[in-house]
C-alpha positions in Angstrom: 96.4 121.0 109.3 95.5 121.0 105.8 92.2 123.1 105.3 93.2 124.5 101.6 94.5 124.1 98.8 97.2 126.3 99.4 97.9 124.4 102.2 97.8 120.9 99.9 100.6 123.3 98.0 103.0 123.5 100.8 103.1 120.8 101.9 104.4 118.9 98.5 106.6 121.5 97.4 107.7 124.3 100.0 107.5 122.9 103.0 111.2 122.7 104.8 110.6 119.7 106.8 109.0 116.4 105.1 107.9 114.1 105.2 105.1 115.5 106.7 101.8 113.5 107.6 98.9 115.3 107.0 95.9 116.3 108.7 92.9 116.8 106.7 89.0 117.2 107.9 87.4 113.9 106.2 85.0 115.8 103.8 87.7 118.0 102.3 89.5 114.1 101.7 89.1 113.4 98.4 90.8 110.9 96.0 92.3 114.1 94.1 93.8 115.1 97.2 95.1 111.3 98.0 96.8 111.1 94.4 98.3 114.3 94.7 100.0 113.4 98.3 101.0 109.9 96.5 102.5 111.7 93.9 104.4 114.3 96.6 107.7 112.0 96.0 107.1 110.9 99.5 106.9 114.4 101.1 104.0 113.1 102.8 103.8 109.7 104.3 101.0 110.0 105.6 97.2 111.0 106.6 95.4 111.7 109.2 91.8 112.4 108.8 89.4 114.2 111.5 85.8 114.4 111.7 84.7 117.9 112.4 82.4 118.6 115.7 83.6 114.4 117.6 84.5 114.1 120.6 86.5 111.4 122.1 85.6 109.8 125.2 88.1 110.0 127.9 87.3 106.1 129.1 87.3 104.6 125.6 90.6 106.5 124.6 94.1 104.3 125.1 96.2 105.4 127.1 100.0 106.7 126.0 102.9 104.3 127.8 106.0 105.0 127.0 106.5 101.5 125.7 103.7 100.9 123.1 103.7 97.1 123.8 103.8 97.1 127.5 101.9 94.3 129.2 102.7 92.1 125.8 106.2 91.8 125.8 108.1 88.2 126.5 110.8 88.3 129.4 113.7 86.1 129.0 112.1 83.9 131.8 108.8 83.1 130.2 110.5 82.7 126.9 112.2 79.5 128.5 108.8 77.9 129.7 107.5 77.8 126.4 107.4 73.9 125.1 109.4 74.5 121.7 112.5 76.2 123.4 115.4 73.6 124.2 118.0 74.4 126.5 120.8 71.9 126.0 
């Protein structure tokens, strides 16, 4: 969680780990903060930004498979039906 600058510090040059994505509250986002994280050499790749005091809604939230695309993948048999797919 990146609530300082001290924290913006860390993360581009001590931080033991990167690349790091970072979670900042939206009004503490600003485009200083985005060209400095740009400019990390790729110690961050990317951003995550919260809005303070929101609440998320347990029936609009998606749930977490374990396959992301599950229910839109293509089995082999399906993939056989389809009109452009020859078998010779």
């Amino acid at each position: 969680m990146v609530q300082s600058q001290s924290d913006i510090d860390w993360v581009i040059e001590k931080g033991p780990f990167a690349p790091y994505v970072a979670l900042i509250y939206l009004e503490s986002f600003t485009s200083e903060v985005l060209e400095r994280f740009h400019a990390s050499g790729g110690r961050v790749s990317g951003v995550i930004l919260l809005k303070r005091n929101q609440s998320i809604e347990g029936s609009s939230y998606s749930p977490d498979y374990e396959c992301p695309n599950r229910g839109y993948g293509m089995t082999l048999e399906v993939f056989f039906l389809l009109p452009h797919v020859h078998v010779t």
